[in-house]
PDB file of N, CA, C and O in Angstrom:
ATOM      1  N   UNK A   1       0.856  -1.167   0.000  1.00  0.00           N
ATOM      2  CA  UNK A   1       0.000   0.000   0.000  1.00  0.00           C
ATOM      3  C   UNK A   1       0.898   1.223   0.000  1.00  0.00           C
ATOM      4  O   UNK A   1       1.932   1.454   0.625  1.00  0.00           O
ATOM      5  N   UNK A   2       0.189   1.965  -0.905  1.00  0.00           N
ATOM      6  CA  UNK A   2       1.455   3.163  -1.230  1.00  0.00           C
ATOM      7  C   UNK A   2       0.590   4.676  -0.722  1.00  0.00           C
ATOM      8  O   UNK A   2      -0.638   4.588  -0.723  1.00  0.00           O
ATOM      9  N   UNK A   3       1.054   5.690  -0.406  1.00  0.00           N
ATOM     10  CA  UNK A   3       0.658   6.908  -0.541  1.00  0.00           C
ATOM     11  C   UNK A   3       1.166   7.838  -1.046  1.00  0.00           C
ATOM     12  O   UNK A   3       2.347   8.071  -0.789  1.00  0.00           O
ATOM     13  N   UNK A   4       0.439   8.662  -1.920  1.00  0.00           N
ATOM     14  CA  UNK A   4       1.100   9.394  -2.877  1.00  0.00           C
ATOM     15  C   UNK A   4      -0.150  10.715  -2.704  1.00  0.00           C
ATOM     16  O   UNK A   4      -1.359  10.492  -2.771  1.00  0.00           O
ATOM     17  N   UNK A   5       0.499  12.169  -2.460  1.00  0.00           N
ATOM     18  CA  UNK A   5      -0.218  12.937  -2.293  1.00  0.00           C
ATOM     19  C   UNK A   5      -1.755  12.908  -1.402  1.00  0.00           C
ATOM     20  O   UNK A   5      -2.864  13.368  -1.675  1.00  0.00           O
ATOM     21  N   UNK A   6      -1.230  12.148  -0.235  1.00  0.00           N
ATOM     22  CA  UNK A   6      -2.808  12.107   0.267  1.00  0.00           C
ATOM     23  C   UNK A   6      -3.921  11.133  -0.037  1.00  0.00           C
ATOM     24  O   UNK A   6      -5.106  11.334   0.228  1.00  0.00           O
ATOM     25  N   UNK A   7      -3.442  10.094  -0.598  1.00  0.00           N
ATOM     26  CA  UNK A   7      -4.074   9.691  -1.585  1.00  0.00           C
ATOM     27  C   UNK A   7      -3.730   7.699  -1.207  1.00  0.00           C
ATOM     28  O   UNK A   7      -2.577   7.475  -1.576  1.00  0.00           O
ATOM     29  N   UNK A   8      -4.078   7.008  -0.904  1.00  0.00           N
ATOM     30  CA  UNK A   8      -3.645   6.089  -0.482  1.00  0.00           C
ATOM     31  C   UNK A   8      -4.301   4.907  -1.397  1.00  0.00           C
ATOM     32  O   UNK A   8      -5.493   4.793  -1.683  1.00  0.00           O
ATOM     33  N   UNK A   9      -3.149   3.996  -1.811  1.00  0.00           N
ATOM     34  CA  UNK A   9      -3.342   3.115  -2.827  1.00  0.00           C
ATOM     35  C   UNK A   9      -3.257   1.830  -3.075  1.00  0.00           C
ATOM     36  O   UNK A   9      -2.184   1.298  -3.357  1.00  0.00           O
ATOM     37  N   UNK A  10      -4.401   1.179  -2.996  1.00  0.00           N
ATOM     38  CA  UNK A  10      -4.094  -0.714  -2.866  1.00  0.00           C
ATOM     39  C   UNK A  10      -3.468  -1.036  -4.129  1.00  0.00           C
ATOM     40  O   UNK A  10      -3.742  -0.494  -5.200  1.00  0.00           O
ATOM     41  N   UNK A  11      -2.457  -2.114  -3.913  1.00  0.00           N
ATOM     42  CA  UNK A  11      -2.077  -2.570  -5.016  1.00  0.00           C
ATOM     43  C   UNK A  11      -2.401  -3.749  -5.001  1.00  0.00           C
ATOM     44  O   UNK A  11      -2.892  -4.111  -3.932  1.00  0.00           O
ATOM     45  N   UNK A  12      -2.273  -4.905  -6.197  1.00  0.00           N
ATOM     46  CA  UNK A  12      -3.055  -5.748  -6.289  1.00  0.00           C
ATOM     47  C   UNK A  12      -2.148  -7.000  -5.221  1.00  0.00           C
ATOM     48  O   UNK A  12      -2.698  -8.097  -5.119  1.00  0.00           O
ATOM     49  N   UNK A  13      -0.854  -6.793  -4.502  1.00  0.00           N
ATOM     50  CA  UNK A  13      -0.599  -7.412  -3.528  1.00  0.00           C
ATOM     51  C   UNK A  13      -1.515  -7.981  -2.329  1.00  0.00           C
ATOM     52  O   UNK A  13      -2.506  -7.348  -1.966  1.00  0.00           O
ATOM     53  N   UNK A  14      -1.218  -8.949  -1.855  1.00  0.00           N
ATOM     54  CA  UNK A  14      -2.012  -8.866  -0.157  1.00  0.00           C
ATOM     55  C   UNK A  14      -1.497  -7.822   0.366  1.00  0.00           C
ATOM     56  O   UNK A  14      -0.319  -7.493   0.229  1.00  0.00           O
ATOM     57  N   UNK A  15      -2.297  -7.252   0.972  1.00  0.00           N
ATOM     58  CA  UNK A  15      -2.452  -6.253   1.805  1.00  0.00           C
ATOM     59  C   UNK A  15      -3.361  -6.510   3.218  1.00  0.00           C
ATOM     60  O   UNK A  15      -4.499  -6.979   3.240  1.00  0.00           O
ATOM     61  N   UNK A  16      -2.788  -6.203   4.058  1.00  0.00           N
ATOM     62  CA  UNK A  16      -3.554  -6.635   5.819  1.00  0.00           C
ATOM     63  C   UNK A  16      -3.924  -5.345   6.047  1.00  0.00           C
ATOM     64  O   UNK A  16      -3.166  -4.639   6.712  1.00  0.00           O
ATOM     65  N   UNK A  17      -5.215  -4.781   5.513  1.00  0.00           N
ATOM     66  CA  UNK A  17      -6.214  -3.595   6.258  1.00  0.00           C
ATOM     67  C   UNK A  17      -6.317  -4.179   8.187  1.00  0.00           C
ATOM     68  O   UNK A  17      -5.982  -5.286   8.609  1.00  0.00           O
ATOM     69  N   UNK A  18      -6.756  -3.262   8.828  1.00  0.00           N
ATOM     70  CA  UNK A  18      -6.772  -3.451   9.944  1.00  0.00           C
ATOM     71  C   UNK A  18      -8.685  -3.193   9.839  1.00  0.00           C
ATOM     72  O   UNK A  18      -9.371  -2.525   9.065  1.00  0.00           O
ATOM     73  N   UNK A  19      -8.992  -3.980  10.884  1.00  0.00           N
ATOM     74  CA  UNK A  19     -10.146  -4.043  11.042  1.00  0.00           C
ATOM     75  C   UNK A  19     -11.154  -3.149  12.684  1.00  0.00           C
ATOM     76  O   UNK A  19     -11.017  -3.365  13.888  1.00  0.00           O
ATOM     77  N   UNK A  20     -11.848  -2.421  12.124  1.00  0.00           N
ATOM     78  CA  UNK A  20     -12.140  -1.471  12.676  1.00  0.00           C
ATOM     79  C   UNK A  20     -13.496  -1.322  13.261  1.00  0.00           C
ATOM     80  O   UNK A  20     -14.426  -1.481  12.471  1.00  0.00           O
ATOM     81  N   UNK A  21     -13.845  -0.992  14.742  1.00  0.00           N
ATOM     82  CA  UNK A  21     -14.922  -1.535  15.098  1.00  0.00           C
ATOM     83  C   UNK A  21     -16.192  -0.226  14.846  1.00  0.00           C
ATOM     84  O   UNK A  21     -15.728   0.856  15.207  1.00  0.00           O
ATOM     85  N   UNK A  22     -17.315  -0.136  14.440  1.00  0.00           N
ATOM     86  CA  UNK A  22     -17.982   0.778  14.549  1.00  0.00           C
ATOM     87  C   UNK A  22     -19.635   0.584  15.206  1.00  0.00           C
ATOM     88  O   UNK A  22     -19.974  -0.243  16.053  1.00  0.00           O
ATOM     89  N   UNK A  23     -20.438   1.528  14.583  1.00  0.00           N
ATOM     90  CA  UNK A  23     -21.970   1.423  14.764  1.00  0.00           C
ATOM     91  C   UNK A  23     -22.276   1.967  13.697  1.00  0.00           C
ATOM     92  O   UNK A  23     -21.963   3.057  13.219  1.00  0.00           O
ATOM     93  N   UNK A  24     -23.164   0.818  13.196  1.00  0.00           N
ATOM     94  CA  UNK A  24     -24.063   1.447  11.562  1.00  0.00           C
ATOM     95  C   UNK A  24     -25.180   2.487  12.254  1.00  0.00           C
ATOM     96  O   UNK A  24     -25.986   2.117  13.108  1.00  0.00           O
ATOM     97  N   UNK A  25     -25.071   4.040  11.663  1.00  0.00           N
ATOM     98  CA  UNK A  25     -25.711   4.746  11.566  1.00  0.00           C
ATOM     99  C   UNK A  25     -27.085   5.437  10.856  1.00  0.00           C
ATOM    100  O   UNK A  25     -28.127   5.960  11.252  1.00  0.00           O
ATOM    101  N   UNK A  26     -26.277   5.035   9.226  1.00  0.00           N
ATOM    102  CA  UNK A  26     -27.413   4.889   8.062  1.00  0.00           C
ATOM    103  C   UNK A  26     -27.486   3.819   6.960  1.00  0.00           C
ATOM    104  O   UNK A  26     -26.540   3.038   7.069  1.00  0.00           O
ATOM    105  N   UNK A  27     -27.959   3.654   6.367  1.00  0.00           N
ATOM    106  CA  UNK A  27     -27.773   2.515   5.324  1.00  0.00           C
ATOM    107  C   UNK A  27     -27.934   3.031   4.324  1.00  0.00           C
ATOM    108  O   UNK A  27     -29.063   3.482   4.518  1.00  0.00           O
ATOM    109  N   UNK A  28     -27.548   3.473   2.898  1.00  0.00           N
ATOM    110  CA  UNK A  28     -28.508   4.157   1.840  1.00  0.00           C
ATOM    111  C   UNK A  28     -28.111   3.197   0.697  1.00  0.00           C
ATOM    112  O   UNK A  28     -27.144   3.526   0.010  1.00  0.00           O
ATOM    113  N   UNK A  29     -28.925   1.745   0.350  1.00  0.00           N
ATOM    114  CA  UNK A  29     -28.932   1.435  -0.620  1.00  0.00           C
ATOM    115  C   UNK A  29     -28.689   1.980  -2.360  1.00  0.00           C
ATOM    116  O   UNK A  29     -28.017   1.503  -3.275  1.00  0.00           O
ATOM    117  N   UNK A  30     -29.367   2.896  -2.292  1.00  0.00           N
ATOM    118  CA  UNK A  30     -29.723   3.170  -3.434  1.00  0.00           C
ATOM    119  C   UNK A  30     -28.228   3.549  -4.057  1.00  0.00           C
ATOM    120  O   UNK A  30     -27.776   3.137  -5.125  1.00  0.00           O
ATOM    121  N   UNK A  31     -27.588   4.432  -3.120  1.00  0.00           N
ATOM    122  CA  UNK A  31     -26.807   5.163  -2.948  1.00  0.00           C
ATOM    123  C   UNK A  31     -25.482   4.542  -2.678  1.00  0.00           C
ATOM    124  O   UNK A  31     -24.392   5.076  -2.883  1.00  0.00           O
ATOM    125  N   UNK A  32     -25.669   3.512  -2.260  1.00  0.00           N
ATOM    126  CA  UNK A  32     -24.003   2.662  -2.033  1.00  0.00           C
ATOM    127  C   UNK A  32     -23.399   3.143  -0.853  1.00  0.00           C
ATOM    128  O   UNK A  32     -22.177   3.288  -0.889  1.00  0.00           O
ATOM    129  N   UNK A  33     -24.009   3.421   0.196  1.00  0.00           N
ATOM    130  CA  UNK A  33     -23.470   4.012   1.196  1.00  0.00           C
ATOM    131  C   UNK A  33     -23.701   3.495   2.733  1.00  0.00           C
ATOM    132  O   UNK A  33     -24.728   2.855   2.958  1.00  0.00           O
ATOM    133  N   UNK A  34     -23.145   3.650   3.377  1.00  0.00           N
ATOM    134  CA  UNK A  34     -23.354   3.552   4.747  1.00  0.00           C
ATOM    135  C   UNK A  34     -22.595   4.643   5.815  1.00  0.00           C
ATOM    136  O   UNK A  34     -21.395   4.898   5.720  1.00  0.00           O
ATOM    137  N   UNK A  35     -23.369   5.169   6.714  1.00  0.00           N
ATOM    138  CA  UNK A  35     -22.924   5.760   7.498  1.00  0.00           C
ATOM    139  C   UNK A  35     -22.645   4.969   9.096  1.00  0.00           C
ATOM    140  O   UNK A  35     -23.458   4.224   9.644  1.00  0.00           O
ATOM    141  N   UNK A  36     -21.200   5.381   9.677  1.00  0.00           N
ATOM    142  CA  UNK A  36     -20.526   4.411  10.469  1.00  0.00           C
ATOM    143  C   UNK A  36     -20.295   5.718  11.728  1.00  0.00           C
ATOM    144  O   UNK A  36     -20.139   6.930  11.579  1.00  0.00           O
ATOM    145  N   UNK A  37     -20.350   4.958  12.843  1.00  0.00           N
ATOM    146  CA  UNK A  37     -19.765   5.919  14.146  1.00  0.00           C
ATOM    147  C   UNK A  37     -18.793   4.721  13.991  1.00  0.00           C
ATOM    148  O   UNK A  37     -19.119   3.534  13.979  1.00  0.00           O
ATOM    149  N   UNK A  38     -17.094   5.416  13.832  1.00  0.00           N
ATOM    150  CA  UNK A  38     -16.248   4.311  14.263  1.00  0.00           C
ATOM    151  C   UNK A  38     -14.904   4.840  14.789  1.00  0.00           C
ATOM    152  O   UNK A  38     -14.442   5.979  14.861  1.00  0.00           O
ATOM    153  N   UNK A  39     -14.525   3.868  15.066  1.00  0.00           N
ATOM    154  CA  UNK A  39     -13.341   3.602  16.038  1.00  0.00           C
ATOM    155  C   UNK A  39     -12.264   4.139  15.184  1.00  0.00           C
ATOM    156  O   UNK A  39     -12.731   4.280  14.053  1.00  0.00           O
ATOM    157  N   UNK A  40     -10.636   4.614  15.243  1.00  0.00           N
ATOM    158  CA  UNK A  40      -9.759   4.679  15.122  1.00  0.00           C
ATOM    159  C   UNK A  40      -9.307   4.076  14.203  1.00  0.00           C
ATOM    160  O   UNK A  40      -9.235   2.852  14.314  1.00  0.00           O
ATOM    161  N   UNK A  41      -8.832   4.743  12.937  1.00  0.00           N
ATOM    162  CA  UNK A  41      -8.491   3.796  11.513  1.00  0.00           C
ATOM    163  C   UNK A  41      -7.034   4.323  11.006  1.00  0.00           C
ATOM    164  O   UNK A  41      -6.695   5.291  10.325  1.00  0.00           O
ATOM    165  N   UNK A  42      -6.423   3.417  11.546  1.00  0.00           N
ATOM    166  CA  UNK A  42      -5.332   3.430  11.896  1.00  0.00           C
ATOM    167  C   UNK A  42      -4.297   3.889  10.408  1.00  0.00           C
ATOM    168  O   UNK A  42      -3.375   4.704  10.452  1.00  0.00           O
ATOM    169  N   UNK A  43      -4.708   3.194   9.269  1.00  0.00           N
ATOM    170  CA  UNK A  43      -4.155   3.451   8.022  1.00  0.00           C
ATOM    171  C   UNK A  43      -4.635   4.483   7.149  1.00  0.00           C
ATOM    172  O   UNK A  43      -3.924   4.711   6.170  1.00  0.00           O
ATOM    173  N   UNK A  44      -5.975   5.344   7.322  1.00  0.00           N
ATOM    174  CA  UNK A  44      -6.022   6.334   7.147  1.00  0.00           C
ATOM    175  C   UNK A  44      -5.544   7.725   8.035  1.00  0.00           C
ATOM    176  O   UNK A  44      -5.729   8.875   7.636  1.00  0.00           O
ATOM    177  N   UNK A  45      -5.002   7.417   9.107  1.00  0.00           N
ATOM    178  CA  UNK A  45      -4.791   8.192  10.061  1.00  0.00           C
ATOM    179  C   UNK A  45      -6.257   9.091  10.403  1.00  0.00           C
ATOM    180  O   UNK A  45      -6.454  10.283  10.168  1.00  0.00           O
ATOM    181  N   UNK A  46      -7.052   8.247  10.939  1.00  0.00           N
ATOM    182  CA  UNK A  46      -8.056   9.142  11.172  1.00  0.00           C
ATOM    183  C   UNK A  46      -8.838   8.590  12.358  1.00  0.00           C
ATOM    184  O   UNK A  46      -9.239   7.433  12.484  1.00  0.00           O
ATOM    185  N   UNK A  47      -8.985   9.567  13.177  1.00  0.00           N
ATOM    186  CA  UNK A  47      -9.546   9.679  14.405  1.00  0.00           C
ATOM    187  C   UNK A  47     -10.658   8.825  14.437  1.00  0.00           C
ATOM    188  O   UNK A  47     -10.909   8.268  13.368  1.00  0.00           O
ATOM    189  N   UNK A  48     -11.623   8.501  15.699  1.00  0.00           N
ATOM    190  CA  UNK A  48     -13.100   7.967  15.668  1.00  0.00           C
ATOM    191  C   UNK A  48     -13.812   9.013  15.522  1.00  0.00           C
ATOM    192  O   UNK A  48     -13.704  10.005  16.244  1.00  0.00           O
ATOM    193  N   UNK A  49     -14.589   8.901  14.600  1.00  0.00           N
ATOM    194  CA  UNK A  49     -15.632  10.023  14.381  1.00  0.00           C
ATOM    195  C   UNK A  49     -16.749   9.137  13.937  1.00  0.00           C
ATOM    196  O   UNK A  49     -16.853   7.920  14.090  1.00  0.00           O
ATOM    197  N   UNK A  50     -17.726  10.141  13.243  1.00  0.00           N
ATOM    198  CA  UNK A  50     -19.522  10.124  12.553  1.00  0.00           C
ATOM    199  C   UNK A  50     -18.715   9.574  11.318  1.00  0.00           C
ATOM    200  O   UNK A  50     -17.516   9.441  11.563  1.00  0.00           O
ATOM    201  N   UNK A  51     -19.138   9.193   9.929  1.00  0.00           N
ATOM    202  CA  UNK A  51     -18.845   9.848   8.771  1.00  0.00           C
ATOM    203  C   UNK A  51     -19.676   8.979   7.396  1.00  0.00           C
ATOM    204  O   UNK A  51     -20.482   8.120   7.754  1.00  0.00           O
ATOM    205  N   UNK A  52     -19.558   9.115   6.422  1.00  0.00           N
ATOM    206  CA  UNK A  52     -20.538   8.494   5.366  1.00  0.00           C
ATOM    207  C   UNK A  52     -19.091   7.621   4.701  1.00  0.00           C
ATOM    208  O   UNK A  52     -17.941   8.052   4.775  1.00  0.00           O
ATOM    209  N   UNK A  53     -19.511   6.303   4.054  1.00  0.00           N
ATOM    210  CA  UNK A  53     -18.622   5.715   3.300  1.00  0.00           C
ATOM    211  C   UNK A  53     -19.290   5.355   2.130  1.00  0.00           C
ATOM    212  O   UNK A  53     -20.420   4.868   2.088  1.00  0.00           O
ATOM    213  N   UNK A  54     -18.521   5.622   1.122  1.00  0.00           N
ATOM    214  CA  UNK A  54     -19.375   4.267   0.078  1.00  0.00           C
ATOM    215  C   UNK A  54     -18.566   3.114  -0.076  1.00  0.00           C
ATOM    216  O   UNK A  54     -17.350   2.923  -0.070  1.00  0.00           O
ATOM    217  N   UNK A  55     -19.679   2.317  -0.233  1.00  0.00           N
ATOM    218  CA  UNK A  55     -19.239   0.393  -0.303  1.00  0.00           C
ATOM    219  C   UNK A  55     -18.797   0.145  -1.695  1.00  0.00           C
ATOM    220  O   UNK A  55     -19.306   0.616  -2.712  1.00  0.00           O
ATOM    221  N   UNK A  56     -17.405  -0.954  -1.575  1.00  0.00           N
ATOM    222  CA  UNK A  56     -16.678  -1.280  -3.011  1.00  0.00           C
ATOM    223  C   UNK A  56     -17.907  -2.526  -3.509  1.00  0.00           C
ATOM    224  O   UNK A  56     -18.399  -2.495  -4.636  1.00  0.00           O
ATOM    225  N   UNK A  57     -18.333  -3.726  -2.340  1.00  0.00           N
ATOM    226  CA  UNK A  57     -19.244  -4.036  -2.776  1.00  0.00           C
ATOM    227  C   UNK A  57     -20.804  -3.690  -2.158  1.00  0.00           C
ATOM    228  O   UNK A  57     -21.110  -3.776  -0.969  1.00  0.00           O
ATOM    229  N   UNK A  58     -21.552  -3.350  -3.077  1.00  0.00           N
ATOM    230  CA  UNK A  58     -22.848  -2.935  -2.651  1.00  0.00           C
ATOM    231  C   UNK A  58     -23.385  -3.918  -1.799  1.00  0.00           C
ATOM    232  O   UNK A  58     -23.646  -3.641  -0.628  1.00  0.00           O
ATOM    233  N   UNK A  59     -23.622  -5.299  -2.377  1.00  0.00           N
ATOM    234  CA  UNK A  59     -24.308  -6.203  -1.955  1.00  0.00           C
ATOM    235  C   UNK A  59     -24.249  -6.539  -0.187  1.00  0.00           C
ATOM    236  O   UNK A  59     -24.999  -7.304   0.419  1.00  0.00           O
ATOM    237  N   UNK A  60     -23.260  -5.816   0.317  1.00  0.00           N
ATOM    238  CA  UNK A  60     -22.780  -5.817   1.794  1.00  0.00           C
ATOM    239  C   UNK A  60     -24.122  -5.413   2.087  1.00  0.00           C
ATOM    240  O   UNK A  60     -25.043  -6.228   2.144  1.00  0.00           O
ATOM    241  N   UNK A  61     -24.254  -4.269   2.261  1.00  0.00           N
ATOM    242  CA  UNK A  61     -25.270  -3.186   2.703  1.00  0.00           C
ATOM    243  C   UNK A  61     -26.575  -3.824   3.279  1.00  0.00           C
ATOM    244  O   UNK A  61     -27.237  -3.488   4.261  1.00  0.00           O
ATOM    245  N   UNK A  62     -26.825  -5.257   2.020  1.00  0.00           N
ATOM    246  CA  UNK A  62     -28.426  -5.812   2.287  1.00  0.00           C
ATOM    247  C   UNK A  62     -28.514  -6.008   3.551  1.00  0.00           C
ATOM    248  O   UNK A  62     -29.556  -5.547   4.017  1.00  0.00           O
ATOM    249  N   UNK A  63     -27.564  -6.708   4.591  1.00  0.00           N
ATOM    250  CA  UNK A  63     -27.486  -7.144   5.981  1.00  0.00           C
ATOM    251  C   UNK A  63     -27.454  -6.490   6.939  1.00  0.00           C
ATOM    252  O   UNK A  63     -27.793  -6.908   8.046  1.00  0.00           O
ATOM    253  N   UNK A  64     -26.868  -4.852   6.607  1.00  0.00           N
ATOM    254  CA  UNK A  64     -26.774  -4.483   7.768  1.00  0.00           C
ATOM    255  C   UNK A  64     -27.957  -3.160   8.278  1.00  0.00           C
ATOM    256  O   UNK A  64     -28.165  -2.206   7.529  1.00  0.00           O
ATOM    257  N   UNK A  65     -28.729  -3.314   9.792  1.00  0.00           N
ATOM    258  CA  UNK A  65     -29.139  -2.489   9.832  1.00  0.00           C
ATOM    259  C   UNK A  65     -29.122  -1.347  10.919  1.00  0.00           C
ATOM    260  O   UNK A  65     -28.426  -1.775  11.839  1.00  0.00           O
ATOM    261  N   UNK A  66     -29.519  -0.252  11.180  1.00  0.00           N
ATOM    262  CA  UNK A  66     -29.089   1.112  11.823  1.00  0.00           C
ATOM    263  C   UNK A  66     -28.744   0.392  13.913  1.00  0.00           C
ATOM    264  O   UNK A  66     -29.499  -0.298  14.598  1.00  0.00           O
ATOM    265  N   UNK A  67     -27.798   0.781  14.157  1.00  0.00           N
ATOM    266  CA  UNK A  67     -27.793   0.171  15.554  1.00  0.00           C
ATOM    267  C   UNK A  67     -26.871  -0.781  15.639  1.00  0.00           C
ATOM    268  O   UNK A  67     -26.238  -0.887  16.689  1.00  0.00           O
ATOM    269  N   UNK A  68     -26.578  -1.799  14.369  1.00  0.00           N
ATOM    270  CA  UNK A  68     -25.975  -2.993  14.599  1.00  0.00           C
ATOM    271  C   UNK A  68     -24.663  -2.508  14.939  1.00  0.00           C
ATOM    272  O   UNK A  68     -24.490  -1.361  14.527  1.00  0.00           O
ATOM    273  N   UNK A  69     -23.719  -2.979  15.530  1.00  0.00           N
ATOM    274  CA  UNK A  69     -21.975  -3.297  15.971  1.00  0.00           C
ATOM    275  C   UNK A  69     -21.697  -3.976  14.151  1.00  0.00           C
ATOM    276  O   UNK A  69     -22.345  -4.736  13.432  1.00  0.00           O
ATOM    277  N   UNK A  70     -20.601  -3.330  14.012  1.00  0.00           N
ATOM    278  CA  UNK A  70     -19.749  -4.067  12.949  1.00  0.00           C
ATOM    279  C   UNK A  70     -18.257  -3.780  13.116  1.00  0.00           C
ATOM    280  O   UNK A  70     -17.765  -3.017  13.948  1.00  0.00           O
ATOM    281  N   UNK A  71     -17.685  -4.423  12.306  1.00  0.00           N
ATOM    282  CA  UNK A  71     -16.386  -4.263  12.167  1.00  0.00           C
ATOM    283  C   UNK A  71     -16.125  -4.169  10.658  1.00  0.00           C
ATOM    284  O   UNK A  71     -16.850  -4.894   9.975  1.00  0.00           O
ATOM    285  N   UNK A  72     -15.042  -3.255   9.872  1.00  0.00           N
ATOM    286  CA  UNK A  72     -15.125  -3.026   9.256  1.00  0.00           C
ATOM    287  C   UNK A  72     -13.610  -2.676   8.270  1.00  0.00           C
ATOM    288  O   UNK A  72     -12.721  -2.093   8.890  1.00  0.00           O
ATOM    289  N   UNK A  73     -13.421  -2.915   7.246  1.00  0.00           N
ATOM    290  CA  UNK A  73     -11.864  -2.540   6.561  1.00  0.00           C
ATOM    291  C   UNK A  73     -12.361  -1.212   5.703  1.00  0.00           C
ATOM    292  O   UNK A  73     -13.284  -1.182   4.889  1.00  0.00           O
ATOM    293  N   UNK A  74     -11.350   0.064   6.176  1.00  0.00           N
ATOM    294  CA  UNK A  74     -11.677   0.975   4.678  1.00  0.00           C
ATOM    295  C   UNK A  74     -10.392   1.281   4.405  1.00  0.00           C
ATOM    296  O   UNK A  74      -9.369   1.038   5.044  1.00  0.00           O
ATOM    297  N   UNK A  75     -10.577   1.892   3.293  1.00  0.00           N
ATOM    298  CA  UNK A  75      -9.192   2.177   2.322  1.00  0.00           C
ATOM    299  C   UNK A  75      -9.940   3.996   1.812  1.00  0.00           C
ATOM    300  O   UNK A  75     -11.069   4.389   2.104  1.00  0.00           O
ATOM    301  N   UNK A  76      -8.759   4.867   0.932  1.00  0.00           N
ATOM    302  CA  UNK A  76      -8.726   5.944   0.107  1.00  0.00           C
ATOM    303  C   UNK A  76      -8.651   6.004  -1.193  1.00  0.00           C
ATOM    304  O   UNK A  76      -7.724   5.480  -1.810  1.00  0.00           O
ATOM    305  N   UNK A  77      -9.540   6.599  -1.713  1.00  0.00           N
ATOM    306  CA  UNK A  77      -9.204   6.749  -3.526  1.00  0.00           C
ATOM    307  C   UNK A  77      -9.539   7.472  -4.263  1.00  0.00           C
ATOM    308  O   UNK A  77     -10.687   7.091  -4.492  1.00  0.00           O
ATOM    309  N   UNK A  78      -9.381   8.228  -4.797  1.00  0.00           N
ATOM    310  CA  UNK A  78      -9.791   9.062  -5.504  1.00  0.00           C
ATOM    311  C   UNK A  78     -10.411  10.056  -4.819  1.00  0.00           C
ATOM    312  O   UNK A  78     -11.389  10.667  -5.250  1.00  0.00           O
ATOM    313  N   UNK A  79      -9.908  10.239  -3.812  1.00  0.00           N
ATOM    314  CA  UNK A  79     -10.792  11.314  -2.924  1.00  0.00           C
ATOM    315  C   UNK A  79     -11.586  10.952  -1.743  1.00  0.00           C
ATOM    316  O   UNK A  79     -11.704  11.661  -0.744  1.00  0.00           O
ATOM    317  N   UNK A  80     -12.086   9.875  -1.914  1.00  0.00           N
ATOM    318  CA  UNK A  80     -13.339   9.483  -1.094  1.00  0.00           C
ATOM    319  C   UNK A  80     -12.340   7.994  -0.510  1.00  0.00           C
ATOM    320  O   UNK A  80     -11.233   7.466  -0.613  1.00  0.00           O
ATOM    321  N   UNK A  81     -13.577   7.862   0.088  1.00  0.00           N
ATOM    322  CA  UNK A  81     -13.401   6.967   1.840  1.00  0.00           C
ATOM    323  C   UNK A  81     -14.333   5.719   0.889  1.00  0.00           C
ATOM    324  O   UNK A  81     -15.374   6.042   0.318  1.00  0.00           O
ATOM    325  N   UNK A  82     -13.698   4.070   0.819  1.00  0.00           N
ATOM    326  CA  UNK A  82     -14.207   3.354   0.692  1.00  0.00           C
ATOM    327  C   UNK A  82     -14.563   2.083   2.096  1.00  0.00           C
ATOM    328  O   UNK A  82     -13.794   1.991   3.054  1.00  0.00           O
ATOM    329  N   UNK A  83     -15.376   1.521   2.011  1.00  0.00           N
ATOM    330  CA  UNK A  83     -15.166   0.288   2.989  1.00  0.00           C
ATOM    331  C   UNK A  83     -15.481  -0.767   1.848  1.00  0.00           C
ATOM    332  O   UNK A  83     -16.373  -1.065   1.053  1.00  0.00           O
ATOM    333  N   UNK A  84     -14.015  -1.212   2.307  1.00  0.00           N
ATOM    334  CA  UNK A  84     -14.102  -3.048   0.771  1.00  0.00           C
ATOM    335  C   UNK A  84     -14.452  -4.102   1.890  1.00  0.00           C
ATOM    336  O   UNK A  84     -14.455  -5.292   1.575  1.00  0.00           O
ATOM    337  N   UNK A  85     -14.721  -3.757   3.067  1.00  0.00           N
ATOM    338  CA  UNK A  85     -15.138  -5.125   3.855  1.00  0.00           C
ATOM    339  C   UNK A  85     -15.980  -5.318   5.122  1.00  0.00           C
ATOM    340  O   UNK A  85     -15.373  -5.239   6.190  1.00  0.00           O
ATOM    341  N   UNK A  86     -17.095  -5.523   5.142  1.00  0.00           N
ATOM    342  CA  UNK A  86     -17.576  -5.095   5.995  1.00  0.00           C
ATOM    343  C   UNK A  86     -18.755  -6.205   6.559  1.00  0.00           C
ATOM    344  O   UNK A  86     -19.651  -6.646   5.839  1.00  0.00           O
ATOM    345  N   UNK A  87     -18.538  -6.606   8.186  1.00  0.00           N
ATOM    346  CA  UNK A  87     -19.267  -7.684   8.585  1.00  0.00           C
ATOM    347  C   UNK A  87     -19.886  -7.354   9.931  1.00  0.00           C
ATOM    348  O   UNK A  87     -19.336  -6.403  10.487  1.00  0.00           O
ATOM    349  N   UNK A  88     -20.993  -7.960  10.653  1.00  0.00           N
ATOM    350  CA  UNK A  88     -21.379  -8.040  11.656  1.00  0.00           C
ATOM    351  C   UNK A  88     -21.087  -8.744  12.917  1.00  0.00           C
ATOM    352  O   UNK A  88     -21.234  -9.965  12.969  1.00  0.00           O
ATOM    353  N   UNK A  89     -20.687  -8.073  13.930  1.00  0.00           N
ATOM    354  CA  UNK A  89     -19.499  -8.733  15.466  1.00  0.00           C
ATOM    355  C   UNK A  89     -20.885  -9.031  15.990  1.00  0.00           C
ATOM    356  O   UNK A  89     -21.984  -8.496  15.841  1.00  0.00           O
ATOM    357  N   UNK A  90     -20.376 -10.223  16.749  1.00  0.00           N
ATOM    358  CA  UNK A  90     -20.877 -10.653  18.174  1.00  0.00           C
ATOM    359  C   UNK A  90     -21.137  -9.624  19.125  1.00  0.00           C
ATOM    360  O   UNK A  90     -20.309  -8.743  19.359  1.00  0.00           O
ATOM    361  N   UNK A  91     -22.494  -9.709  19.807  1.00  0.00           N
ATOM    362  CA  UNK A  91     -22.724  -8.569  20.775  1.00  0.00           C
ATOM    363  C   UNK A  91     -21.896  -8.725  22.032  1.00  0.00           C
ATOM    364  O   UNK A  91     -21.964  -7.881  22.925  1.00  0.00           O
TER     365      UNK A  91
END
């Protein structure tokens, strides 16, 4: 994983995202999105905050709903905040 101007870049190597705990906030199908309260993401350097993501795969989204605990992998690209992985933790 490389960074170049802010800008952070998977290459088609394995790569070990760190997995990140949150609370689904919104869901927006239509839209490819989910909004996350989460924890500390360590490879974006970014604090726990609120924030909106869009999903690399949509089909995630069907499962999850507002309230649930997840854990979650995101990455940077092109500007925007992706999550390529995203599942539901044990309460």
């Amino acid at each position: 994983m490389a960074q170049r101007g802010g800008v952070q870049r998977v290459s088609d190597s394995a790569v070990t995202l760190p997995w990140v705990m949150a609370e689904v906030r919104r869901v927006d199908k239509a839209a490819g999105k989910v909004a996350l309260k989460h924890g500390e993401i360590p490879n974006l350097d970014m604090p726990p905050m609120s924030m909106v993501f869009q999903v690399k795969t949509p089909a995630q989204l069907e499962v999850l709903q507002v309230g649930q605990k997840v854990r979650f992998q995101a990455v940077q690209e092109n500007g925007a905040y992706w999550v390529v992985q995203i599942e539901a933790t044990a309460l």
